[in-house]
N, C-alpha and C positions, 0 to 999 in steps of 0.2 A: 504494500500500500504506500502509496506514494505523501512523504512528506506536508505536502504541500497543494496548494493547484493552482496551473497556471493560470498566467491573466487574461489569455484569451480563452483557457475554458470558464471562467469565472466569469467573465464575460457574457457568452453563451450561455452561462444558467441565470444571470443577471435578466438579461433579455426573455426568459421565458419565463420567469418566476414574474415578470412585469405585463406580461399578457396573460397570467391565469388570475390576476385580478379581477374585483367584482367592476362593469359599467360604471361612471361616475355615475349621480345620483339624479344630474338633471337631465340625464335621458330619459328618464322616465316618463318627466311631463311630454316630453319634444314628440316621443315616439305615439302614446296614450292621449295624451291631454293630460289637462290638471286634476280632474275628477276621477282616475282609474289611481289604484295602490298597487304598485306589480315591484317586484323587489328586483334590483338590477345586476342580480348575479345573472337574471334571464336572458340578457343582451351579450353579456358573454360568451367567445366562441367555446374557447379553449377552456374544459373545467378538469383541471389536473391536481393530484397534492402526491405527496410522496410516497404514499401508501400505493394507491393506483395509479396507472399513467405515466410510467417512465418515458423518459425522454433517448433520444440519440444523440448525449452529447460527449 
């Protein structure tokens, strides 16, 4: 196991850890209108965490 990890792999999980975030918040209205409650993890493509969903990096 390696020491350390590099900075362009660090990089690359950087990058995907920043796209399995949830939609900001004010998509919600944008998408719905003001009157619908829909939670903005739904606009989200990519829903990954560690457990499931490993990545190729």
């Amino acid at each position: 196991m390696a020491r350390y990890i590099h900075f362009a792999k660090k990089q690359r999980l950087a990058k995907k850890g920043r796209q399995r975030r949830w939609a900001p918040f004010w998509t919600v209205p944008k998408i719905y209108g003001s009157g619908r409650r829909v939670h903005p993890g739904r606009h989200t493509v990519v829903k990954r965490t560690w457990r499931r969903g490993k990545t190729k990096v």
